[in-house]
PyMOL commands that place a pseudoatom at each C-alpha (Angstrom):
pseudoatom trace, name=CA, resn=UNK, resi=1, chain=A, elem=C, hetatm=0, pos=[64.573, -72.428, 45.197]
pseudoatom trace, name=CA, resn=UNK, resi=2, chain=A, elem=C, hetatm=0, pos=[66.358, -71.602, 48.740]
pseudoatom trace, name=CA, resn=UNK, resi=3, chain=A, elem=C, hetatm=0, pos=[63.799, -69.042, 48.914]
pseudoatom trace, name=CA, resn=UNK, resi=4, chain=A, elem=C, hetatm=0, pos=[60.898, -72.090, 48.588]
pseudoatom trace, name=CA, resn=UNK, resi=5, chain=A, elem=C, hetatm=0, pos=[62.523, -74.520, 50.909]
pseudoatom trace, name=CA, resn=UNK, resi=6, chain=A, elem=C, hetatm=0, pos=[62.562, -71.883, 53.726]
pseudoatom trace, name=CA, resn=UNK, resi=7, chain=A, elem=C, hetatm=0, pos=[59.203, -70.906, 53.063]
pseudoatom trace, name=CA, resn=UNK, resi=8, chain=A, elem=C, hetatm=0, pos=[57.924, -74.668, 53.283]
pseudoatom trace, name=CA, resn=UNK, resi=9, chain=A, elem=C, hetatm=0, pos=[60.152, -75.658, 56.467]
pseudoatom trace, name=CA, resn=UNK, resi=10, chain=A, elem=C, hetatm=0, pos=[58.380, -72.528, 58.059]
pseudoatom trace, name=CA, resn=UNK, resi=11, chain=A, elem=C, hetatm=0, pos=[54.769, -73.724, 56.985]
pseudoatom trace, name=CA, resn=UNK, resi=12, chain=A, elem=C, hetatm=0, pos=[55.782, -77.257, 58.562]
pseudoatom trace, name=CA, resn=UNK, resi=13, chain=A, elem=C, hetatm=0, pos=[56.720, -75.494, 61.532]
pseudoatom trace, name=CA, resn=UNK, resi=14, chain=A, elem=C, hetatm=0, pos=[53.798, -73.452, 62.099]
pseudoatom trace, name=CA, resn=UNK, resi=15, chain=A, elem=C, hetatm=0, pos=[51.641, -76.538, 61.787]
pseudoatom trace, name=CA, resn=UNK, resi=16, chain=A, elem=C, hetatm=0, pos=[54.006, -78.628, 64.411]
pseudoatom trace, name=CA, resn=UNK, resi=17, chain=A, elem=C, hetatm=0, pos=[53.497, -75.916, 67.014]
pseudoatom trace, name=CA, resn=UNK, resi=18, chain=A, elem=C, hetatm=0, pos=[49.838, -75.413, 66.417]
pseudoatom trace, name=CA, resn=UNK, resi=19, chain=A, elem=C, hetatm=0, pos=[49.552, -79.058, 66.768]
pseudoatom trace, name=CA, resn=UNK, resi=20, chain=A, elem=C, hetatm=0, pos=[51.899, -79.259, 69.800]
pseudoatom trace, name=CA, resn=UNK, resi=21, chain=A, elem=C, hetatm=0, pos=[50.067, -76.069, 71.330]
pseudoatom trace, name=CA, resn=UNK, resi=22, chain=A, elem=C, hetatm=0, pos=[46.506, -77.760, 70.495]
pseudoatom trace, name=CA, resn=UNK, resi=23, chain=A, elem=C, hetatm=0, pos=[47.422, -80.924, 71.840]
pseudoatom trace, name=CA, resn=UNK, resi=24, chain=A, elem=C, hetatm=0, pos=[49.227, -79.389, 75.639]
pseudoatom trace, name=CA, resn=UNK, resi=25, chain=A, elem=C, hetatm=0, pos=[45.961, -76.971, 75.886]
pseudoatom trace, name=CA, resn=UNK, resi=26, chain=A, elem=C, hetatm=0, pos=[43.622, -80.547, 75.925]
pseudoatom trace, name=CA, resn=UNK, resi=27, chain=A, elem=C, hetatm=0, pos=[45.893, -81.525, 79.277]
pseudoatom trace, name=CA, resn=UNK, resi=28, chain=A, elem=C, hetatm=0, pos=[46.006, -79.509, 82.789]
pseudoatom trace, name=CA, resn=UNK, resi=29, chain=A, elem=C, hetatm=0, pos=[48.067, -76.599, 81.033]
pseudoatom trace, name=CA, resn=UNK, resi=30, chain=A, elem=C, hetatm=0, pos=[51.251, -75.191, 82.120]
pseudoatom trace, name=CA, resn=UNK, resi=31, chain=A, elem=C, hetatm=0, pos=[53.088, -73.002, 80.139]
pseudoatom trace, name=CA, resn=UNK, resi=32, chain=A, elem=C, hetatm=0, pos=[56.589, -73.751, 81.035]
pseudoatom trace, name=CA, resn=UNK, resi=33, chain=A, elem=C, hetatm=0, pos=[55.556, -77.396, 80.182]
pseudoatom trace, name=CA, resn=UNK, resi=34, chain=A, elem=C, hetatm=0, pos=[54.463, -76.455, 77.153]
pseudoatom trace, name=CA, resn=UNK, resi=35, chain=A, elem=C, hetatm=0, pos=[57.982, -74.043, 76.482]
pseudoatom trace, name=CA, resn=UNK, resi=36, chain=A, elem=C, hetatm=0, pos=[59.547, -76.859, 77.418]
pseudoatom trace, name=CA, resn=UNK, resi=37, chain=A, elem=C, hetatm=0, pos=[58.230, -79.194, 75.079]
pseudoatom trace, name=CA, resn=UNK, resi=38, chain=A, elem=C, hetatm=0, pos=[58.952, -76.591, 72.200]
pseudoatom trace, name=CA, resn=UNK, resi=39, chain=A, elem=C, hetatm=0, pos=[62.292, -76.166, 72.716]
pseudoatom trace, name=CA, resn=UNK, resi=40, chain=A, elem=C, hetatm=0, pos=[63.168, -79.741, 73.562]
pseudoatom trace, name=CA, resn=UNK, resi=41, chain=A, elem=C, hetatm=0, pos=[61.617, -80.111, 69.746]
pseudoatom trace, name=CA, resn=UNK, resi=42, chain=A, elem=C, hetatm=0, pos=[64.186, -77.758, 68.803]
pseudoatom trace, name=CA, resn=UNK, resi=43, chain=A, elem=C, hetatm=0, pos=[61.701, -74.979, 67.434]
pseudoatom trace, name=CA, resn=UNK, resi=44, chain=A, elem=C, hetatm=0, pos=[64.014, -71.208, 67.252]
pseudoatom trace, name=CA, resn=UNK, resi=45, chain=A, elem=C, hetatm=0, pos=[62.737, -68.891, 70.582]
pseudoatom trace, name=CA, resn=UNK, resi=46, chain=A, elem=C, hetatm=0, pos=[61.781, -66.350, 68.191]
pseudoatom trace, name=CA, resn=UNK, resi=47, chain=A, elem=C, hetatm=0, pos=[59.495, -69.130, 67.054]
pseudoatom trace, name=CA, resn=UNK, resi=48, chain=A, elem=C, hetatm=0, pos=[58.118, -70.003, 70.313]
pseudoatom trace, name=CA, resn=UNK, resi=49, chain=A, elem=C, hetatm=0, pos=[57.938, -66.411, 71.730]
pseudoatom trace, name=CA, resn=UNK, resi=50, chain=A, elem=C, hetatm=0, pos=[55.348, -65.636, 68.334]
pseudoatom trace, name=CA, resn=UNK, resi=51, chain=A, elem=C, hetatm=0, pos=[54.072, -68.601, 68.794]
pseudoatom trace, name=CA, resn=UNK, resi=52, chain=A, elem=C, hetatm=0, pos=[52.846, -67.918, 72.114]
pseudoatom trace, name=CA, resn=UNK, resi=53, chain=A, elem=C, hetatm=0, pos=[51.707, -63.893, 72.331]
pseudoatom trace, name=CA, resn=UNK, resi=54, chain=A, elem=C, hetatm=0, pos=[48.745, -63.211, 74.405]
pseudoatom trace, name=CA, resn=UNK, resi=55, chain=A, elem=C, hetatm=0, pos=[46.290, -61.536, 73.913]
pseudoatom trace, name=CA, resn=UNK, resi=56, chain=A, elem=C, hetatm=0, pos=[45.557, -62.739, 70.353]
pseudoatom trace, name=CA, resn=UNK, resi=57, chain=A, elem=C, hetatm=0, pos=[42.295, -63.165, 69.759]
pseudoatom trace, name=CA, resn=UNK, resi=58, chain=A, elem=C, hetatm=0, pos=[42.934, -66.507, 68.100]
pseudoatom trace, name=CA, resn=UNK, resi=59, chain=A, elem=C, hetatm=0, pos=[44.677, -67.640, 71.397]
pseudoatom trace, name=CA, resn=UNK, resi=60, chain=A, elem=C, hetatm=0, pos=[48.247, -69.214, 71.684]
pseudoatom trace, name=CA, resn=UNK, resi=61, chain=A, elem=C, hetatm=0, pos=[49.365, -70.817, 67.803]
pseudoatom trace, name=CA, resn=UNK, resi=62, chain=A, elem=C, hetatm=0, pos=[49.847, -69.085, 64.777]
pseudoatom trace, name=CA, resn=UNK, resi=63, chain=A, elem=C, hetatm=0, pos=[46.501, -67.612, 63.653]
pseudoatom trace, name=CA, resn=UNK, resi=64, chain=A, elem=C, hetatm=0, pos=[44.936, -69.651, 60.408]
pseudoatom trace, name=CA, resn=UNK, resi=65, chain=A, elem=C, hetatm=0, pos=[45.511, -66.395, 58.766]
pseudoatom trace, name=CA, resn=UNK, resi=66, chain=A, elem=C, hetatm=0, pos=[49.609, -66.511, 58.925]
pseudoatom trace, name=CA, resn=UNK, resi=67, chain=A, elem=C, hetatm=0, pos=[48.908, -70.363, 57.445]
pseudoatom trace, name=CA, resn=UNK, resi=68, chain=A, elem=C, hetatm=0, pos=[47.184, -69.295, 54.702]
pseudoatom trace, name=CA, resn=UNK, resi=69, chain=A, elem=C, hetatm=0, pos=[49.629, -66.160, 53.948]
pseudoatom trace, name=CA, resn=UNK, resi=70, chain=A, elem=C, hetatm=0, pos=[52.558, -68.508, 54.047]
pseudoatom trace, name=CA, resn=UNK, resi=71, chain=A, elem=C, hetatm=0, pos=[51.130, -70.994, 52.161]
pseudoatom trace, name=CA, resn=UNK, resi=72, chain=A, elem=C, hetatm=0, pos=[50.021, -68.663, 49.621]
pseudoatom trace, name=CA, resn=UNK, resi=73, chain=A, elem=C, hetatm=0, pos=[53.500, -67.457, 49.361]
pseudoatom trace, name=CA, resn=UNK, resi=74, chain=A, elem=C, hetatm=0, pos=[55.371, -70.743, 48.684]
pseudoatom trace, name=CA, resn=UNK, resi=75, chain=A, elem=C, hetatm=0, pos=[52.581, -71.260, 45.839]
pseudoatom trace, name=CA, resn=UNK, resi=76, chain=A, elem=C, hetatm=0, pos=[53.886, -67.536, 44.499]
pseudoatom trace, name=CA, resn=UNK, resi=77, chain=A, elem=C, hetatm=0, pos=[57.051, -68.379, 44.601]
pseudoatom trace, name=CA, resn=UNK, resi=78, chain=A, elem=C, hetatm=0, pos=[56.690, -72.140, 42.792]
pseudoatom trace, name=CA, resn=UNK, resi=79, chain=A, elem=C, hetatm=0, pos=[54.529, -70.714, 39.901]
pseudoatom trace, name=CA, resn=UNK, resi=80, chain=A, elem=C, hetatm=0, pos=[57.855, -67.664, 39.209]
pseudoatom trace, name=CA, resn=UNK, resi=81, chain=A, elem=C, hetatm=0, pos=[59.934, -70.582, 39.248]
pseudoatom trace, name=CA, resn=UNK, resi=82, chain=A, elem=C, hetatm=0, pos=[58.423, -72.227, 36.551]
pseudoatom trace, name=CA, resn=UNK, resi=83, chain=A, elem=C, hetatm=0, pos=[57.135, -69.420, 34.807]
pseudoatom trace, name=CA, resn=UNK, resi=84, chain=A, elem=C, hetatm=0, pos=[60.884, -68.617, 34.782]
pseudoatom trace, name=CA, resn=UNK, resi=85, chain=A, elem=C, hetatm=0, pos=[61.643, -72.048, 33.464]
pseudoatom trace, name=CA, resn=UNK, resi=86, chain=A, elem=C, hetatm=0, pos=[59.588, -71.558, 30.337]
pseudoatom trace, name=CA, resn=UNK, resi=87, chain=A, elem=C, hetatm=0, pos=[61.384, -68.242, 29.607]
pseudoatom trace, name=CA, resn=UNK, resi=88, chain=A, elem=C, hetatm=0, pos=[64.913, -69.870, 29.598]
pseudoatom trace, name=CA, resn=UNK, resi=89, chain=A, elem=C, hetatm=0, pos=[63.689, -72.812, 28.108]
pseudoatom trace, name=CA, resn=UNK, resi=90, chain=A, elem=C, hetatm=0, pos=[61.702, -70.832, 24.966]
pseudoatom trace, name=CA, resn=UNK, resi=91, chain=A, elem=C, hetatm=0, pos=[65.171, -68.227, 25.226]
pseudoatom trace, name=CA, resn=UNK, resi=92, chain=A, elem=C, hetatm=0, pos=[66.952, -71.408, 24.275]
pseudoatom trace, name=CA, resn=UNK, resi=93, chain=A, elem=C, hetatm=0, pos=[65.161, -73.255, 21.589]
pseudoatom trace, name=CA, resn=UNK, resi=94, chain=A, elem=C, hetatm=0, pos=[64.172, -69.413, 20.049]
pseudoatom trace, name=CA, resn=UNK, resi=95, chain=A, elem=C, hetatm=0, pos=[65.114, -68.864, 16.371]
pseudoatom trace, name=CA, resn=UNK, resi=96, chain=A, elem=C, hetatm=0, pos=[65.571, -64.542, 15.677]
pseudoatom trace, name=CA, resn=UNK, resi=97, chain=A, elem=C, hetatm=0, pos=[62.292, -63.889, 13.049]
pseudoatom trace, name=CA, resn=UNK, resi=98, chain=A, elem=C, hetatm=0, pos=[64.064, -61.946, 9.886]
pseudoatom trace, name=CA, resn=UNK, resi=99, chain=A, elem=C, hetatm=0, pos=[61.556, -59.666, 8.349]
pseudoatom trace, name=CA, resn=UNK, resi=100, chain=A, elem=C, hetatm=0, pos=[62.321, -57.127, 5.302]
pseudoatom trace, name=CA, resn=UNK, resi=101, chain=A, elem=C, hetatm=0, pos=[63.852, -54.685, 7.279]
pseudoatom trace, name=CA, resn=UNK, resi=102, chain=A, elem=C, hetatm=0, pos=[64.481, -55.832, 10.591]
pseudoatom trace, name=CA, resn=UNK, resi=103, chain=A, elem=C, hetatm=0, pos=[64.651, -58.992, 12.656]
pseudoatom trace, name=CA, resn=UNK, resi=104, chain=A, elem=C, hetatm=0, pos=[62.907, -59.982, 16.425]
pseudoatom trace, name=CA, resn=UNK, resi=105, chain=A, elem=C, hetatm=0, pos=[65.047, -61.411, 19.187]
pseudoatom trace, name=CA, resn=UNK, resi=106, chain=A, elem=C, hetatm=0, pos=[64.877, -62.351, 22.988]
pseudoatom trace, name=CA, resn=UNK, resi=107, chain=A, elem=C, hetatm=0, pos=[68.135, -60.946, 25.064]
pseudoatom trace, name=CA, resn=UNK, resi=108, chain=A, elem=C, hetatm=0, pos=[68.085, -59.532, 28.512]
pseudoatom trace, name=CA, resn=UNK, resi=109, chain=A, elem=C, hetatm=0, pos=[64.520, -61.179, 29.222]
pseudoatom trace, name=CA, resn=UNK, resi=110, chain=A, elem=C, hetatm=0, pos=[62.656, -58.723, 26.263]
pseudoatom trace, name=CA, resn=UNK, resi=111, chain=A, elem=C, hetatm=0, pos=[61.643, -59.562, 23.299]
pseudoatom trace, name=CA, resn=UNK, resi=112, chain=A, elem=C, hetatm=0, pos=[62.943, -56.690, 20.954]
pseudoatom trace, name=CA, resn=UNK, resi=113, chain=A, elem=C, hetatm=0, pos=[62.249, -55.879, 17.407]
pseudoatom trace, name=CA, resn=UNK, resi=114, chain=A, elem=C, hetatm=0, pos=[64.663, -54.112, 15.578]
pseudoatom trace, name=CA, resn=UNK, resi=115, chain=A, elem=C, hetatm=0, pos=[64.569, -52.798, 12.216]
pseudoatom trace, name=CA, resn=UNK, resi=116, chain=A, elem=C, hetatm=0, pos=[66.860, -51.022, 9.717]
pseudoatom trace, name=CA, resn=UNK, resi=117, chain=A, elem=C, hetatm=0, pos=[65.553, -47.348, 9.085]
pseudoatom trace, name=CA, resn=UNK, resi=118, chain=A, elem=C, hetatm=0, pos=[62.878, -45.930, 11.198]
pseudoatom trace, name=CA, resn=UNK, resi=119, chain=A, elem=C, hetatm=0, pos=[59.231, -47.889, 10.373]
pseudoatom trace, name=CA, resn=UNK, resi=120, chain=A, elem=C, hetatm=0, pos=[56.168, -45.664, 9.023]
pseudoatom trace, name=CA, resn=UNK, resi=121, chain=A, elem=C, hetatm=0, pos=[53.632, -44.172, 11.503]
pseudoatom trace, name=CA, resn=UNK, resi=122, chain=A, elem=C, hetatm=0, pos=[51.382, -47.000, 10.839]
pseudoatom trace, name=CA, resn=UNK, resi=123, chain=A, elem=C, hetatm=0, pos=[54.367, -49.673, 11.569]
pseudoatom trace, name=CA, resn=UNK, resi=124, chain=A, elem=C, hetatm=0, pos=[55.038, -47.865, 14.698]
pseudoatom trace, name=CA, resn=UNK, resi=125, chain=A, elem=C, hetatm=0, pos=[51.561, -47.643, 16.277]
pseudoatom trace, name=CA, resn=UNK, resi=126, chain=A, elem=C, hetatm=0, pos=[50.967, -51.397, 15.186]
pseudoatom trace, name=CA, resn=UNK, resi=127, chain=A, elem=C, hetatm=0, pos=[54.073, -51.993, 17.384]
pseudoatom trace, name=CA, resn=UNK, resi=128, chain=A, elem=C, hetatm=0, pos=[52.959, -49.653, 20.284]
pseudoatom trace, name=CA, resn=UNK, resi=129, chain=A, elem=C, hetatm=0, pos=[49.153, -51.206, 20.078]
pseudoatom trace, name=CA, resn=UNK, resi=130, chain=A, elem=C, hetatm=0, pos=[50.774, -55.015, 21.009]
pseudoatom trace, name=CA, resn=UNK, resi=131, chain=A, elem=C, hetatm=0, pos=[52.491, -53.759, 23.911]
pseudoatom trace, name=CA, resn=UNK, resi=132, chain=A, elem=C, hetatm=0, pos=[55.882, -52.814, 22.763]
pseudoatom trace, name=CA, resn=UNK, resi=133, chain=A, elem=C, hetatm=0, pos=[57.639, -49.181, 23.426]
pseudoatom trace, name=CA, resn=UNK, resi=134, chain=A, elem=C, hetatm=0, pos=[60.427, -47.563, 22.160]
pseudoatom trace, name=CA, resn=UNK, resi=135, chain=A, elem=C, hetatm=0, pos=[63.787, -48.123, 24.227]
pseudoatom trace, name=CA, resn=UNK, resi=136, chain=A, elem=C, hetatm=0, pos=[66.627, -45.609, 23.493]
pseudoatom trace, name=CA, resn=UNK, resi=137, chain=A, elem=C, hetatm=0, pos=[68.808, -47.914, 25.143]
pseudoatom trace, name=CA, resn=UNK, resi=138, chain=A, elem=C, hetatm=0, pos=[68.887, -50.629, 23.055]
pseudoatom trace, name=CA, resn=UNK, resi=139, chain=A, elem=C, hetatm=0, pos=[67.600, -48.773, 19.895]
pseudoatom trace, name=CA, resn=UNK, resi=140, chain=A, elem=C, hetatm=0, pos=[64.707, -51.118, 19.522]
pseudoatom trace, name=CA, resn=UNK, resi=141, chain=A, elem=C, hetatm=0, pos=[61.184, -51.394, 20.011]
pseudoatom trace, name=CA, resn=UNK, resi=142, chain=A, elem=C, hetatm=0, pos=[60.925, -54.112, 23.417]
pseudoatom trace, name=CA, resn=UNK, resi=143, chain=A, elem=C, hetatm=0, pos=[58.375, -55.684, 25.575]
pseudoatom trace, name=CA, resn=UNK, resi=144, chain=A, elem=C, hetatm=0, pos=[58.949, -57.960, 28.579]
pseudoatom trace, name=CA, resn=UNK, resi=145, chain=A, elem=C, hetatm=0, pos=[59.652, -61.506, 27.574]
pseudoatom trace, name=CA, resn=UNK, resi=146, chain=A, elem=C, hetatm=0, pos=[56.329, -63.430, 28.745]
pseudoatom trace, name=CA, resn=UNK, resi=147, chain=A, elem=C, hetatm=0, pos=[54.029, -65.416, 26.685]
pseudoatom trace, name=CA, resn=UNK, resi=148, chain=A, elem=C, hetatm=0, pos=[51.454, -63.083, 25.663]
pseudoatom trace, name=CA, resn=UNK, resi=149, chain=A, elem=C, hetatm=0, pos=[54.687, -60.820, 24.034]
pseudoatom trace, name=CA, resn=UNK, resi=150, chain=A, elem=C, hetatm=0, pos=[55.846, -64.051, 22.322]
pseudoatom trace, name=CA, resn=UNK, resi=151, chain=A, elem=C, hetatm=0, pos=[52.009, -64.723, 21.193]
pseudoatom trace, name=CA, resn=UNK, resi=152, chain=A, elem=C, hetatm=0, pos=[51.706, -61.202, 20.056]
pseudoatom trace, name=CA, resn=UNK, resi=153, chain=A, elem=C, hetatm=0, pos=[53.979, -61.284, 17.575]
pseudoatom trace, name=CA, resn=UNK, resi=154, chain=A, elem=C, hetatm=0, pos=[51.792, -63.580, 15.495]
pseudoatom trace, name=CA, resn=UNK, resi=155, chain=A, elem=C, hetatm=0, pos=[49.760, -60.271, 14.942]
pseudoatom trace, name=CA, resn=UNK, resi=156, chain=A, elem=C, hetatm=0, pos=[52.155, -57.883, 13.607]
pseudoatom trace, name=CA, resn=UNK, resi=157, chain=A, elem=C, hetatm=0, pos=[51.767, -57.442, 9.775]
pseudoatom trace, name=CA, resn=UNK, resi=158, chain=A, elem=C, hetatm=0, pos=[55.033, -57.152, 9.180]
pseudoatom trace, name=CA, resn=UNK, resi=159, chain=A, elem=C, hetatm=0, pos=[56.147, -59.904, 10.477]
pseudoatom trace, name=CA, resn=UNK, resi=160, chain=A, elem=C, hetatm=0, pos=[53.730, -62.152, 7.711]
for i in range(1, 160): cmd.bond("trace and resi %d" % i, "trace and resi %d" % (i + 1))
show_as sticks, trace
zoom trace
């Protein structure tokens, strides 16, 4: 969540100083006016130094581009957030599925199917054809915890 609130502040940044910049380049322009007025707003130098690199071909700002990356990265980083919500709140409410044999869980952010004795050959490639693979370090078959793992499940045959 930090992670979002930086990434935001810096979008509403890069916006203030393309506005700022846009509005000082309609006036007789002088740049140490225009320094000025950024760091009387308070804006970091590091800020105003990228802010203001020549030679860019989209002239003094941040270039539309770095807008779009940033803003593309604050949506990332909102959709893992709630994506990460739904795990905890599915971990929570989940019930382990008992099957003859064996039972399905979700720990450390897998969901894991474990079973007695070693399954038959066509148990095992069932398993392997939804996704799952063998882990020797939890002695169970896993998958990572998403929904599509979680959906999956529905189409074991040993599960039924």
């Amino acid at each position: 969540m930090e992670q979002i609130e930086e990434l935001v502040i810096l979008q509403e940044n890069m916006k203030a100083i393309n506005k700022i910049i846009k509005k000082t380049m309609k006036k007789d322009f002088i740049m140490s006016e225009l320094i000025q007025t950024l760091k009387d707003e308070e804006y970091s130098d590091n800020m105003i130094l990228e802010s203001l690199q020549d030679g860019n071909w989209w002239g003094y700002g941040f270039a539309p581009f770095s807008l779009t990356n940033n803003n593309a990265k604050v949506k990332s980083a909102r959709q893992k957030v709630l994506i990460m919500q739904v795990r905890i709140e599915r971990k929570s409410t989940w019930e382990d599925i008992t099957f003859e044999g064996g039972y399905v869980t979700i720990e450390d952010d897998r969901v894991k199917i474990f079973h007695d004795e070693k399954p038959s050959r066509e148990t095992i490639q069932e398993i392997k054809s939804n996704g799952y693979r063998w882990s020797p370090n939890w002695v169970c078959w896993c998958r990572k915890h998403t929904g599509n793992a979680v959906h999956g499940l529905k189409y074991l045959s040993f599960l039924k």
